[in-house]
PDB file with one MODEL, atoms N, CA, C and O in Angstrom:
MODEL        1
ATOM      1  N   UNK A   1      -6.113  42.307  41.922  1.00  0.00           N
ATOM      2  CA  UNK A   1      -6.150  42.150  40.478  1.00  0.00           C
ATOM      3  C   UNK A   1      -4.880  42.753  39.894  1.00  0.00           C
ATOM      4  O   UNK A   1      -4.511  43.807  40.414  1.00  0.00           O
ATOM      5  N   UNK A   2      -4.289  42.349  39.083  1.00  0.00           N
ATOM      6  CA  UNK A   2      -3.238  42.392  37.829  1.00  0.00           C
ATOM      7  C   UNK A   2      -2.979  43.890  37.510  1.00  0.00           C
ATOM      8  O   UNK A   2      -4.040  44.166  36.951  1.00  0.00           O
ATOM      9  N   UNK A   3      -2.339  44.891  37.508  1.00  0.00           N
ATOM     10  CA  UNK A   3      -2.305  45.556  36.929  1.00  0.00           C
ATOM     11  C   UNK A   3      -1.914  45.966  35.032  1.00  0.00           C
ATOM     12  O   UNK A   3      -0.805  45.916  34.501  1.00  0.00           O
ATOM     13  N   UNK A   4      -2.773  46.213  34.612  1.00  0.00           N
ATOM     14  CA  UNK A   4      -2.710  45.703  33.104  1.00  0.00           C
ATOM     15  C   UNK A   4      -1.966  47.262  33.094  1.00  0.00           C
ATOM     16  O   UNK A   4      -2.275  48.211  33.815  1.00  0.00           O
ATOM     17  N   UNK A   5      -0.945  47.219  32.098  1.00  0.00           N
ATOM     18  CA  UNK A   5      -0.225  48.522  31.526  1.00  0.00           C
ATOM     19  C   UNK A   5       0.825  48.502  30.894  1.00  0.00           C
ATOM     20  O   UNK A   5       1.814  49.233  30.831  1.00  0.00           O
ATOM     21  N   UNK A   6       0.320  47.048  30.158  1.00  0.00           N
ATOM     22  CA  UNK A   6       1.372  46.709  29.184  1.00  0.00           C
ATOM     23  C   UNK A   6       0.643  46.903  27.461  1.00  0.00           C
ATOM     24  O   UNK A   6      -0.496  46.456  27.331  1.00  0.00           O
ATOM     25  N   UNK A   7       1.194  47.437  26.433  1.00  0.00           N
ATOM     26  CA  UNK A   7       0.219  47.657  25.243  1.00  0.00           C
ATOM     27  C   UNK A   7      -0.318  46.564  24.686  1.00  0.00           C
ATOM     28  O   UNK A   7      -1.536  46.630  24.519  1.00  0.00           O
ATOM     29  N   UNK A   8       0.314  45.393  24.285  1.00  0.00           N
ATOM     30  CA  UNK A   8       0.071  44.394  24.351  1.00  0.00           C
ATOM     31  C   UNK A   8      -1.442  43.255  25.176  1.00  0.00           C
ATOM     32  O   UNK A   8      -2.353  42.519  24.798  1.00  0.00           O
ATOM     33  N   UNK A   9      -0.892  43.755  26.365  1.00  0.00           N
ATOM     34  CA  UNK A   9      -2.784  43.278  27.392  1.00  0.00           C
ATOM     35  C   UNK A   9      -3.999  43.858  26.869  1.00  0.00           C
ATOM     36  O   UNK A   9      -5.117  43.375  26.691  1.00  0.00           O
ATOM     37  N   UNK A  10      -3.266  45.602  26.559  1.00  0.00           N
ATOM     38  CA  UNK A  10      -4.543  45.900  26.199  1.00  0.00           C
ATOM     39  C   UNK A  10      -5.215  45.829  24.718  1.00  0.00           C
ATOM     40  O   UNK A  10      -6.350  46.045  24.293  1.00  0.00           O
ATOM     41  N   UNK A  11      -4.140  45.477  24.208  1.00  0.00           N
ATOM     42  CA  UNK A  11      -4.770  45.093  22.522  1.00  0.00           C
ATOM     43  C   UNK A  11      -5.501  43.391  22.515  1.00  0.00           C
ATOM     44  O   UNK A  11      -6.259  43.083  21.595  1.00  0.00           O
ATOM     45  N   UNK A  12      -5.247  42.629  23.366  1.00  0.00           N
ATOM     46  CA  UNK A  12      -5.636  41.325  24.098  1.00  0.00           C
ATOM     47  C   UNK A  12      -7.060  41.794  24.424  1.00  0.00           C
ATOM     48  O   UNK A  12      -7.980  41.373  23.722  1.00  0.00           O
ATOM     49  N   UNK A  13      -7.332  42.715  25.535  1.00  0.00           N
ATOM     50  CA  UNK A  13      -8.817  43.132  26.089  1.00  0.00           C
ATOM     51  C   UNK A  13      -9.629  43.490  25.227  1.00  0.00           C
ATOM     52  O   UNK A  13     -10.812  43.151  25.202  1.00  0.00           O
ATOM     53  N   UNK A  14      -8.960  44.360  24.272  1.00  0.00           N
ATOM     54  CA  UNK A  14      -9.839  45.413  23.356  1.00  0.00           C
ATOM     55  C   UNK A  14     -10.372  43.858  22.227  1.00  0.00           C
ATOM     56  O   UNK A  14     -11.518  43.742  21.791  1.00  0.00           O
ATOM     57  N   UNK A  15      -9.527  43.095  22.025  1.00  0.00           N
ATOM     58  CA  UNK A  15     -10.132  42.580  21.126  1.00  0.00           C
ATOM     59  C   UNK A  15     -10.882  41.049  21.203  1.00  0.00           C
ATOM     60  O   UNK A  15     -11.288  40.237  20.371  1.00  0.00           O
ATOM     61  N   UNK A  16     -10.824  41.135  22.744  1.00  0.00           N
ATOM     62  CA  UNK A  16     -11.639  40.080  23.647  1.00  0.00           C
ATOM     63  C   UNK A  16     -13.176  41.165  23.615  1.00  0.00           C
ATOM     64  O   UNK A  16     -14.200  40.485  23.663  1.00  0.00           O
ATOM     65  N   UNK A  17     -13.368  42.363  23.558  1.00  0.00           N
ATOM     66  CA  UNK A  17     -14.266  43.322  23.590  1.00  0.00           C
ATOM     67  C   UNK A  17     -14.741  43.273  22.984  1.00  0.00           C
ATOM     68  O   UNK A  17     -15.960  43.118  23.052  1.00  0.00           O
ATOM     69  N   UNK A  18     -13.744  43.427  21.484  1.00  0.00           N
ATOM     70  CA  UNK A  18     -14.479  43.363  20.434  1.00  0.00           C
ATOM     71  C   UNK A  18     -15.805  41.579  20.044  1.00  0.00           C
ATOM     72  O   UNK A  18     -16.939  41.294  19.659  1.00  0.00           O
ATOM     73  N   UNK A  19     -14.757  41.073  20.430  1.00  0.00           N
ATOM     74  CA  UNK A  19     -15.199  39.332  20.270  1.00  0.00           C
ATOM     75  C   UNK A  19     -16.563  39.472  20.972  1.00  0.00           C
ATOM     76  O   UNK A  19     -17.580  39.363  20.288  1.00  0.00           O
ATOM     77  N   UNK A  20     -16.647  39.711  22.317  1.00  0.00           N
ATOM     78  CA  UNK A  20     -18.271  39.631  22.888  1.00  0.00           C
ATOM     79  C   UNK A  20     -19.056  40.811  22.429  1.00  0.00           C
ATOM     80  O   UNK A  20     -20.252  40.713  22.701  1.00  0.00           O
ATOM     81  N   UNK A  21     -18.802  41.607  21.973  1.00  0.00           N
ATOM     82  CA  UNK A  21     -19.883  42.586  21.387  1.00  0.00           C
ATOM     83  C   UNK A  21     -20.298  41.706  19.931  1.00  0.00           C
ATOM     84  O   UNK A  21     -21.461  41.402  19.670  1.00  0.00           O
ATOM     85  N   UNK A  22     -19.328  41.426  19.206  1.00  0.00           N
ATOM     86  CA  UNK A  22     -19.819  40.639  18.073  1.00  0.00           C
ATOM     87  C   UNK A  22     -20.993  39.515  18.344  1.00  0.00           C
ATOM     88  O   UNK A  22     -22.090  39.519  17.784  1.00  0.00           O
ATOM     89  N   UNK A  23     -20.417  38.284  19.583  1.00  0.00           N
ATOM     90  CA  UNK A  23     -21.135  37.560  19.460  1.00  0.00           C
ATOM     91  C   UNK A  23     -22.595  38.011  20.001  1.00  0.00           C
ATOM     92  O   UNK A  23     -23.580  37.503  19.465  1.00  0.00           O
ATOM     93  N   UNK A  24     -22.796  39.142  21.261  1.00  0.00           N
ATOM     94  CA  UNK A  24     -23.733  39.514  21.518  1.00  0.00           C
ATOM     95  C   UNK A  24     -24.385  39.832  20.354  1.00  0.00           C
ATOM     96  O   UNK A  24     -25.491  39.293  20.381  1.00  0.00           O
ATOM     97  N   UNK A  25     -24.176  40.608  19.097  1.00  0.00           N
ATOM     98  CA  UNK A  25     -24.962  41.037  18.112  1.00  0.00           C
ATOM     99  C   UNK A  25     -25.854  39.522  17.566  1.00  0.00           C
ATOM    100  O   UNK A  25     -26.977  39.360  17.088  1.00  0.00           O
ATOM    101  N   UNK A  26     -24.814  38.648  17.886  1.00  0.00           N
ATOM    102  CA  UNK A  26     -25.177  37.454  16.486  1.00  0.00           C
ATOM    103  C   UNK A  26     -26.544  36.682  17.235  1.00  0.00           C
ATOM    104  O   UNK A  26     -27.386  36.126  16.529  1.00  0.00           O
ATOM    105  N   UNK A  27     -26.657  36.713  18.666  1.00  0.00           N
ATOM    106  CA  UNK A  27     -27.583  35.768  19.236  1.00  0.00           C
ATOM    107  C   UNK A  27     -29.028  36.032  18.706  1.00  0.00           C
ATOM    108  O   UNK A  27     -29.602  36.748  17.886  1.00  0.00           O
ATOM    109  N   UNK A  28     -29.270  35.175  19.517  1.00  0.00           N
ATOM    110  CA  UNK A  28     -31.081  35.478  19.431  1.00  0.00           C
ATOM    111  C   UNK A  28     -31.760  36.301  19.984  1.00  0.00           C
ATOM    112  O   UNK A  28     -32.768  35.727  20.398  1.00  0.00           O
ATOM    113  N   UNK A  29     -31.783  37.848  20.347  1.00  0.00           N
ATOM    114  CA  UNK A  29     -31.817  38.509  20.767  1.00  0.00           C
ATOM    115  C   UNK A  29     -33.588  39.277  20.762  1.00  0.00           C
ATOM    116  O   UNK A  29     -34.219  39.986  21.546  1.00  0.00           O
ATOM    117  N   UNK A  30     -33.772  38.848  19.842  1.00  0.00           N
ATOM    118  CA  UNK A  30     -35.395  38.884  19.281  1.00  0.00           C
ATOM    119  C   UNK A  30     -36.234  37.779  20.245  1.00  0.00           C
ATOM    120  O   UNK A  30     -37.448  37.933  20.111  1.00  0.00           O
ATOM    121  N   UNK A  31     -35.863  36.680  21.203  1.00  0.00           N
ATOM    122  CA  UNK A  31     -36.480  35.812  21.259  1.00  0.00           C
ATOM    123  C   UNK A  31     -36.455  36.310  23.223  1.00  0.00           C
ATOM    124  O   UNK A  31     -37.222  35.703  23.970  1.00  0.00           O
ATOM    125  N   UNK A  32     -35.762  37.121  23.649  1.00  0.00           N
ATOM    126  CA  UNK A  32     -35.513  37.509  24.871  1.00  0.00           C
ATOM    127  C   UNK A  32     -36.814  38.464  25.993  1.00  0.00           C
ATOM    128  O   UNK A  32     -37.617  39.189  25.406  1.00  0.00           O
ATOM    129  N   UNK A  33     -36.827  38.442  26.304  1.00  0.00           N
ATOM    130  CA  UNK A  33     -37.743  39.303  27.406  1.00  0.00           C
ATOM    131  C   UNK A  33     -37.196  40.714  27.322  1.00  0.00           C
ATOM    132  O   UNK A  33     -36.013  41.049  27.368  1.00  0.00           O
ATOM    133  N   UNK A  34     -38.249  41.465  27.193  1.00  0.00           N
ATOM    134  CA  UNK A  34     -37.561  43.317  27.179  1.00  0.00           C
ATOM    135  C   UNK A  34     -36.995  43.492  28.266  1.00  0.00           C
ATOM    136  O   UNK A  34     -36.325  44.522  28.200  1.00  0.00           O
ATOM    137  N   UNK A  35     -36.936  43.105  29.045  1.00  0.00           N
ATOM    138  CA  UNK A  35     -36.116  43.963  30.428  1.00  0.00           C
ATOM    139  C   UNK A  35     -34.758  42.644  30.644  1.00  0.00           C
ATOM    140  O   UNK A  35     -34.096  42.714  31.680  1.00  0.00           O
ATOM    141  N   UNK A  36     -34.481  41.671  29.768  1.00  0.00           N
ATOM    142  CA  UNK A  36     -33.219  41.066  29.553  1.00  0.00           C
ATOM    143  C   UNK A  36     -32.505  41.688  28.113  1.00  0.00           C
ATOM    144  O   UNK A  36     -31.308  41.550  27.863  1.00  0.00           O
ATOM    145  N   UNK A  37     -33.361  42.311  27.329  1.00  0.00           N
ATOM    146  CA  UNK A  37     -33.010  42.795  25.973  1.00  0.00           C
ATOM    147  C   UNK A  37     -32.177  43.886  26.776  1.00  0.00           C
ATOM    148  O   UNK A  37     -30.972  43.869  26.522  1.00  0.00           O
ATOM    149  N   UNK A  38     -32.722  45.090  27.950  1.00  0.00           N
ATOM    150  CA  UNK A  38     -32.410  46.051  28.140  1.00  0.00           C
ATOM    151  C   UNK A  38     -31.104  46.146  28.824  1.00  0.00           C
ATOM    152  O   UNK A  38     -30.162  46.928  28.702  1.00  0.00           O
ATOM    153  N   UNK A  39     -31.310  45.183  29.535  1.00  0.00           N
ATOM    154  CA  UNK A  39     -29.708  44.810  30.465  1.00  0.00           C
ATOM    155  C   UNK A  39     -28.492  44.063  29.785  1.00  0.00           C
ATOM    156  O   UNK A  39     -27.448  43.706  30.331  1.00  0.00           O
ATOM    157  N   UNK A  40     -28.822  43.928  28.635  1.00  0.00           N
ATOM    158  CA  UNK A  40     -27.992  43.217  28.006  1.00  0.00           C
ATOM    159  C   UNK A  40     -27.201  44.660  27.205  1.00  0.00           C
ATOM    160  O   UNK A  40     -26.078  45.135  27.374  1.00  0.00           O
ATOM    161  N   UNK A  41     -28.110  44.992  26.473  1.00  0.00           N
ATOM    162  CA  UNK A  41     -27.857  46.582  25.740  1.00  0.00           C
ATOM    163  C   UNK A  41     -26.954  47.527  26.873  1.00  0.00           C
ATOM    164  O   UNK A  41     -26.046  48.194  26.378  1.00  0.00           O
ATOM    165  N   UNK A  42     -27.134  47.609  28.198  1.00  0.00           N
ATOM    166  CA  UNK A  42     -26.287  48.430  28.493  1.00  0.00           C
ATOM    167  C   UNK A  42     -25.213  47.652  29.455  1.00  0.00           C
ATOM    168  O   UNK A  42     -24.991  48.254  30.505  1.00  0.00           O
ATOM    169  N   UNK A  43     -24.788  46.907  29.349  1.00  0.00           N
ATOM    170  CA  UNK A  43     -23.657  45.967  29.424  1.00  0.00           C
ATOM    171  C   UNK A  43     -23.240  46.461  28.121  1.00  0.00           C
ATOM    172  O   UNK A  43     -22.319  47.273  28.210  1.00  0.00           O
ATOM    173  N   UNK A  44     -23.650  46.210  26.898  1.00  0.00           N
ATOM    174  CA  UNK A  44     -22.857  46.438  25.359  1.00  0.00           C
ATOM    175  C   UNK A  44     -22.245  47.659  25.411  1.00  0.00           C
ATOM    176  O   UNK A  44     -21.132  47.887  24.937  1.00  0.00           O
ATOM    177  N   UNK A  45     -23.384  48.948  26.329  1.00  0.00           N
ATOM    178  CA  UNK A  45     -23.168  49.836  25.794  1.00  0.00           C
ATOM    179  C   UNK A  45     -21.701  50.406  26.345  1.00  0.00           C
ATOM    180  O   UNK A  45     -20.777  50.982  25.769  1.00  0.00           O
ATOM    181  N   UNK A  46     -21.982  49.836  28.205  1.00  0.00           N
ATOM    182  CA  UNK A  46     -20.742  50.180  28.699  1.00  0.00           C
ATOM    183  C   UNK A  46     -19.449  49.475  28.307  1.00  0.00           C
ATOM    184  O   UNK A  46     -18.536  50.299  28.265  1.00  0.00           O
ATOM    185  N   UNK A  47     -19.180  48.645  28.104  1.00  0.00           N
ATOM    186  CA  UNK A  47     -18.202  47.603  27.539  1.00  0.00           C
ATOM    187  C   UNK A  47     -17.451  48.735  26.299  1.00  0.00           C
ATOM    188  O   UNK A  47     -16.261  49.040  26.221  1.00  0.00           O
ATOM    189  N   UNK A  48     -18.733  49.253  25.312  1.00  0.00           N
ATOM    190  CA  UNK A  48     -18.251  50.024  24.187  1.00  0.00           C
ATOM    191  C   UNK A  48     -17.844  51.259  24.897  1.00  0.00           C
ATOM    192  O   UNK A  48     -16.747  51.704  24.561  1.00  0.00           O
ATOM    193  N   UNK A  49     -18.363  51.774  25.622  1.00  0.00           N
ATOM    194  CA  UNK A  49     -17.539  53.009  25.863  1.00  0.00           C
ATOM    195  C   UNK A  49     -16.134  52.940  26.531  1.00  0.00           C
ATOM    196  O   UNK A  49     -15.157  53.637  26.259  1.00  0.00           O
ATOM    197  N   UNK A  50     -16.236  51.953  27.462  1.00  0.00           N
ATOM    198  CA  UNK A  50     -14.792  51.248  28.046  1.00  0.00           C
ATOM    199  C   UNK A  50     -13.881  51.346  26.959  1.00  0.00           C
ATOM    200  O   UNK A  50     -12.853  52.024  26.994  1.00  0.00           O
ATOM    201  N   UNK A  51     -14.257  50.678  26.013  1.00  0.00           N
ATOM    202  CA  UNK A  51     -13.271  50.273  25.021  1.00  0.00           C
ATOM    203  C   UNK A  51     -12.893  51.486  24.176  1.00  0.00           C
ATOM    204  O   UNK A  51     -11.789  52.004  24.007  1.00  0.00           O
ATOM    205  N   UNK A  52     -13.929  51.762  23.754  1.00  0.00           N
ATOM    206  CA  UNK A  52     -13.489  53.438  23.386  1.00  0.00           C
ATOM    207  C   UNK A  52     -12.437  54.476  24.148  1.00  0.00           C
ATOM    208  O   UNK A  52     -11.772  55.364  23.616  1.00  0.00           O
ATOM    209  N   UNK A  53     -12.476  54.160  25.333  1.00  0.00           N
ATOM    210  CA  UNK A  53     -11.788  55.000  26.139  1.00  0.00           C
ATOM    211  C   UNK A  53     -10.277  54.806  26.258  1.00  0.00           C
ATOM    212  O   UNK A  53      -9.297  55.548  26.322  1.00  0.00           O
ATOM    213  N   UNK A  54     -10.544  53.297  26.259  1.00  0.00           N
ATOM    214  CA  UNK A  54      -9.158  52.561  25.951  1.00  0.00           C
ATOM    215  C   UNK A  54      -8.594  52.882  25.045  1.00  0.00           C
ATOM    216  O   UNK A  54      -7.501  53.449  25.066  1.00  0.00           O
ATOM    217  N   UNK A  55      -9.370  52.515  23.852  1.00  0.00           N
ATOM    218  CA  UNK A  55      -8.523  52.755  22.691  1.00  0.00           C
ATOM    219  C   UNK A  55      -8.070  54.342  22.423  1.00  0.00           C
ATOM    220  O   UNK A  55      -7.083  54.387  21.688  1.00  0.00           O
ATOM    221  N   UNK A  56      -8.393  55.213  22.701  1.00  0.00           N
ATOM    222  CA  UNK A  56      -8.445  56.687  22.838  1.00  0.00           C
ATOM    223  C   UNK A  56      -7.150  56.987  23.425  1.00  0.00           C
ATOM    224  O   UNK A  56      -6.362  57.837  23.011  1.00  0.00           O
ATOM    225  N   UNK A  57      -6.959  56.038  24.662  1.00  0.00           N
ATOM    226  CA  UNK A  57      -5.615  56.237  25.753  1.00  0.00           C
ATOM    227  C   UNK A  57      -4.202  55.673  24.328  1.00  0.00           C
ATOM    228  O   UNK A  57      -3.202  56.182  23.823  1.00  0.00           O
ATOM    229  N   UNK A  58      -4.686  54.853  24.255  1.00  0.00           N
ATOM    230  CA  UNK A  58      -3.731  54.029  23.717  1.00  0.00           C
ATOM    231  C   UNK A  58      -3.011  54.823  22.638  1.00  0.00           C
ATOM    232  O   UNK A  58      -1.798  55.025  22.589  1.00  0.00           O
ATOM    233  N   UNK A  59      -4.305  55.412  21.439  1.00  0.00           N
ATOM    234  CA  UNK A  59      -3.493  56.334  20.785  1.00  0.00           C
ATOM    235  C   UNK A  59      -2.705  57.407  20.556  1.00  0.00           C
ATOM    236  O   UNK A  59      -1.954  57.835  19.680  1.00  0.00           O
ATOM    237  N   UNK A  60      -3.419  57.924  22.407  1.00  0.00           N
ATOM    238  CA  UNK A  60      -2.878  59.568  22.875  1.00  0.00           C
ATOM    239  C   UNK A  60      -1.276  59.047  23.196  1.00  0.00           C
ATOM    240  O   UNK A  60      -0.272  59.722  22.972  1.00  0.00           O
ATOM    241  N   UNK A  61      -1.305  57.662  23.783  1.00  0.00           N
ATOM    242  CA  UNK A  61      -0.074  57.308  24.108  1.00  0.00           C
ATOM    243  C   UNK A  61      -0.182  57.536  25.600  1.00  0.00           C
ATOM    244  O   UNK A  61       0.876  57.759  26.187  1.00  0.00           O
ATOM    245  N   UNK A  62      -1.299  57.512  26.298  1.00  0.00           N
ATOM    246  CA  UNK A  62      -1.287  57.422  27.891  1.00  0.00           C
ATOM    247  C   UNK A  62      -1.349  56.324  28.142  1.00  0.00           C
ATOM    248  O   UNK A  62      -2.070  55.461  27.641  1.00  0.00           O
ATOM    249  N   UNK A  63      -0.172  56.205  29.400  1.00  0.00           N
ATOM    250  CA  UNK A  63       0.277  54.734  29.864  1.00  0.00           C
ATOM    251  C   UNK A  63      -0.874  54.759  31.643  1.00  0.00           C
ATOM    252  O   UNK A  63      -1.464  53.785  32.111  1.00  0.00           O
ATOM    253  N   UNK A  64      -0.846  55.801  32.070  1.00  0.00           N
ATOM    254  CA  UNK A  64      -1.312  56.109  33.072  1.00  0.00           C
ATOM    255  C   UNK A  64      -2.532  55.312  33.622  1.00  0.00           C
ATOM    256  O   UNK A  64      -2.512  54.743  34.714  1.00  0.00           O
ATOM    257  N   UNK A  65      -3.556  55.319  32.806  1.00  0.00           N
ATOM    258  CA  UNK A  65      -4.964  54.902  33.756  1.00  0.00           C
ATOM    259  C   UNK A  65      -4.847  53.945  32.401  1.00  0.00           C
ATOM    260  O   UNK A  65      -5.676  54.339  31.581  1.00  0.00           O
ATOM    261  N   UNK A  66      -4.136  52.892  31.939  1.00  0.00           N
ATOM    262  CA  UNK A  66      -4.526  51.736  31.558  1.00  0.00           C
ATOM    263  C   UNK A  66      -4.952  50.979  32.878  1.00  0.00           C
ATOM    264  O   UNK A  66      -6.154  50.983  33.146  1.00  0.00           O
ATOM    265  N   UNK A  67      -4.164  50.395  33.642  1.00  0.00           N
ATOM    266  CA  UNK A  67      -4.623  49.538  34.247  1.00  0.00           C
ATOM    267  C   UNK A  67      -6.464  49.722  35.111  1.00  0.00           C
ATOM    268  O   UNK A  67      -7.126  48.778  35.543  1.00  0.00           O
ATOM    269  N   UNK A  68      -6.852  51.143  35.128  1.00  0.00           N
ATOM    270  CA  UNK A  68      -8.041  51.164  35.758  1.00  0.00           C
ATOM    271  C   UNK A  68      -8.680  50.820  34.694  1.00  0.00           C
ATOM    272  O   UNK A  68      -9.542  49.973  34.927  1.00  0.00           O
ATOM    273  N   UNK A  69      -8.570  51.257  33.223  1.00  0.00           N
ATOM    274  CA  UNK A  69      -9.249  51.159  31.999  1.00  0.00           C
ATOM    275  C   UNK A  69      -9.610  49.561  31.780  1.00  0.00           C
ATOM    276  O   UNK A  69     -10.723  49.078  31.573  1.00  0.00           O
ATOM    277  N   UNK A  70      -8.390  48.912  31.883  1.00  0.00           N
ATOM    278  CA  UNK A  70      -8.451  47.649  31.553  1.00  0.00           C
ATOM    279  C   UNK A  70      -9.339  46.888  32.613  1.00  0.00           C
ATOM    280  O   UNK A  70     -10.145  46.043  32.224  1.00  0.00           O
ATOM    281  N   UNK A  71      -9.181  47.213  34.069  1.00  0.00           N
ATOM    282  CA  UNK A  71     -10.093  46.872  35.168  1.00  0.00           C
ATOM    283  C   UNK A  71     -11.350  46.598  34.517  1.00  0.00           C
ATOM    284  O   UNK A  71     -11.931  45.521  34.386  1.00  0.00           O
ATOM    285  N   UNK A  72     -11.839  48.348  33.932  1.00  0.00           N
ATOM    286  CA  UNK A  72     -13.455  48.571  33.962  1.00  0.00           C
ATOM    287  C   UNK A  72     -13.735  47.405  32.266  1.00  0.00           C
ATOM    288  O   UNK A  72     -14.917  47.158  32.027  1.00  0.00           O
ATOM    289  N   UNK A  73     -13.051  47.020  31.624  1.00  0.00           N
ATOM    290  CA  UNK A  73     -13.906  46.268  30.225  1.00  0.00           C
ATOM    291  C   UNK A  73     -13.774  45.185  31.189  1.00  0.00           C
ATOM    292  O   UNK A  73     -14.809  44.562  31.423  1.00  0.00           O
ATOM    293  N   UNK A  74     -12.421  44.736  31.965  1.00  0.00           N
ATOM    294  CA  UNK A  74     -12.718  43.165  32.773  1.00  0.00           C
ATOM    295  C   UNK A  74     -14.094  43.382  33.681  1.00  0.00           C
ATOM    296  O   UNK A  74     -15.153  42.813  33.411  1.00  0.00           O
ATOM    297  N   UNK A  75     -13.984  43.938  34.363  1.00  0.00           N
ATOM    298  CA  UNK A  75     -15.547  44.564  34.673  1.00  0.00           C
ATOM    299  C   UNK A  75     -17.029  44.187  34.055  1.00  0.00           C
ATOM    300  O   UNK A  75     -17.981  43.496  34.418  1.00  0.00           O
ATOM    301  N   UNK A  76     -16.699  45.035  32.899  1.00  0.00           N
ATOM    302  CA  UNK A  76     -17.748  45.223  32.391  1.00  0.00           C
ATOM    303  C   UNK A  76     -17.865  43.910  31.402  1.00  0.00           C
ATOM    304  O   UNK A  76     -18.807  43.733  30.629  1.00  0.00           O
ATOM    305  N   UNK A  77     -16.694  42.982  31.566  1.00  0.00           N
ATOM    306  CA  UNK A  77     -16.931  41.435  30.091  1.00  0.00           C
ATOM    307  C   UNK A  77     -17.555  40.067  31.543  1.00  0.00           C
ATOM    308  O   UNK A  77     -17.916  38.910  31.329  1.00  0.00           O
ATOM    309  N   UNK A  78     -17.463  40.886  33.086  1.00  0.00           N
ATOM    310  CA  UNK A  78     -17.527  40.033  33.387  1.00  0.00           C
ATOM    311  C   UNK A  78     -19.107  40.124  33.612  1.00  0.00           C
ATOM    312  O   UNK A  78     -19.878  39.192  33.384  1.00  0.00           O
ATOM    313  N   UNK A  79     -19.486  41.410  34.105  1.00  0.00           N
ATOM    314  CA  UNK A  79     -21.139  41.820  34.015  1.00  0.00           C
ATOM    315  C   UNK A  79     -22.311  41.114  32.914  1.00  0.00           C
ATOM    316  O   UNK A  79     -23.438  40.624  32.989  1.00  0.00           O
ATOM    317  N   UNK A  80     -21.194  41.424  31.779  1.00  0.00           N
ATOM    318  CA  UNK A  80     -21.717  40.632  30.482  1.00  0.00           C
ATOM    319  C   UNK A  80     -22.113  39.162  30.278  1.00  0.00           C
ATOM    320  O   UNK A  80     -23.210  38.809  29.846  1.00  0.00           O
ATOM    321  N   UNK A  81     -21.018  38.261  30.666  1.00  0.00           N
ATOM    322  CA  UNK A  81     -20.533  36.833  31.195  1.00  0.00           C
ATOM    323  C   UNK A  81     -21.812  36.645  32.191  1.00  0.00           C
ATOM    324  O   UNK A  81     -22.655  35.765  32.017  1.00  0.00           O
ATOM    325  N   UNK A  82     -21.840  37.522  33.179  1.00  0.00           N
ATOM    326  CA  UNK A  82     -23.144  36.822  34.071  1.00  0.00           C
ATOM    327  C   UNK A  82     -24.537  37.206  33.775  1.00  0.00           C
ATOM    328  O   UNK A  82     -25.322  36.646  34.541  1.00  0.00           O
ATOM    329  N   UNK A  83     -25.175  38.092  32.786  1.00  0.00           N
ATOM    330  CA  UNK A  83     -25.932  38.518  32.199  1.00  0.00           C
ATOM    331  C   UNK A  83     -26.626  37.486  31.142  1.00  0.00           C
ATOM    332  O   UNK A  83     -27.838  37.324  31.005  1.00  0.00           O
ATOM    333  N   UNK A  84     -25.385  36.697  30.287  1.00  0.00           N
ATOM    334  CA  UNK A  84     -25.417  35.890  29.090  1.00  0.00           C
ATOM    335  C   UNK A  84     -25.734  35.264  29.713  1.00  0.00           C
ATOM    336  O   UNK A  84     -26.916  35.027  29.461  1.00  0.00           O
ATOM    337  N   UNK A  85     -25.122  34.314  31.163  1.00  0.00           N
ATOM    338  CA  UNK A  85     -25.528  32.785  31.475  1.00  0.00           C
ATOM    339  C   UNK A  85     -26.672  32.859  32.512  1.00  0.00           C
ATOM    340  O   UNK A  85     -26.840  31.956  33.331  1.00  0.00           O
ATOM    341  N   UNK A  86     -27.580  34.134  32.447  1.00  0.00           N
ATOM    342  CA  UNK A  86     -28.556  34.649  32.885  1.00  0.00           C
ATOM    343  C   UNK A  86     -29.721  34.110  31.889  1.00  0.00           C
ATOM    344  O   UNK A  86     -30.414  33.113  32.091  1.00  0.00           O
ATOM    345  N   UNK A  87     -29.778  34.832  30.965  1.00  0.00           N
ATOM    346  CA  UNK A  87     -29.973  34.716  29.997  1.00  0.00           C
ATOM    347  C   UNK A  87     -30.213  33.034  29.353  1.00  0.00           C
ATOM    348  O   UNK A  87     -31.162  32.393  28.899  1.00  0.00           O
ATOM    349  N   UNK A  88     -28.928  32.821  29.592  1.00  0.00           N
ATOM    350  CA  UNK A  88     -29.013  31.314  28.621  1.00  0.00           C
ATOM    351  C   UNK A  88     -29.993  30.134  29.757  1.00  0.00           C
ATOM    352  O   UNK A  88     -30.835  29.324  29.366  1.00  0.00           O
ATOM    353  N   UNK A  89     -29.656  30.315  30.869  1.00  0.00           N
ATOM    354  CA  UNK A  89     -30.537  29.609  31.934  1.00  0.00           C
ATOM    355  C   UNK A  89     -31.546  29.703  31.892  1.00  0.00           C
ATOM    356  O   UNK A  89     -32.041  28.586  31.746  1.00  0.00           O
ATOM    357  N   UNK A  90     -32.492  30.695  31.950  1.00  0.00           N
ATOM    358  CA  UNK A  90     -33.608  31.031  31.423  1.00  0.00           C
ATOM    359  C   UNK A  90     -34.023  30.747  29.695  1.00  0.00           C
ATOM    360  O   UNK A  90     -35.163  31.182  29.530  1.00  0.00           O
ATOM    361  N   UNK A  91     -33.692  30.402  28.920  1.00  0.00           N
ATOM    362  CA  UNK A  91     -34.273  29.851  28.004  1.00  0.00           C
ATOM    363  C   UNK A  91     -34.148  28.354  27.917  1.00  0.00           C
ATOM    364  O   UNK A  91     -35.030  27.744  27.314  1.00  0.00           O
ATOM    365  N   UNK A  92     -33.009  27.611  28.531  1.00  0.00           N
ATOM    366  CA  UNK A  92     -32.995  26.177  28.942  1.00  0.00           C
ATOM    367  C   UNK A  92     -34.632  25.854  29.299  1.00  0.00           C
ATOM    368  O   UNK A  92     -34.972  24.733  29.677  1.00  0.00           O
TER     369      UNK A  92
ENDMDL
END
């Protein structure tokens, strides 16, 4: 995988982050099974702390552990990604 540790990638990730936490809020989330409600929530939750962490680096001005940072939201958008079409299969 890519090493991301350019400021630029990571303002790209953070706001690809931002984009699936939004749309996660907007779904139908009321209409889901509790133990898909629950796995979905901590996918969000980790994704948000990822991103938090990121953004935290970014402002301290650490160049250092971007690329692991950026790893863990690709990580964690891809956890998400297979969670959603989890999700969406099961209500088909």
């Amino acid at each position: 995988m890519e090493t991301i540790n350019k400021p630029k990638n990571i303002e790209s990730i953070l706001s690809e982050a931002d984009e699936l936490l939004n749309q996660m809020n907007s779904w139908l989330i009321e209409d889901m099974e509790e133990t898909k409600k629950t796995q979905l929530e901590i996918y969000a939750n980790e994704l948000k702390k990822l991103r938090l962490e990121v953004q935290y680096k970014t402002e301290k001005g650490k160049t250092s552990d971007y690329g692991s940072s950026g790893e863990g939201i690709h990580e964690a958008i891809e956890d998400i990604i297979k969670a959603i079409n989890a999700l969406t299969s099961d209500m088909v």
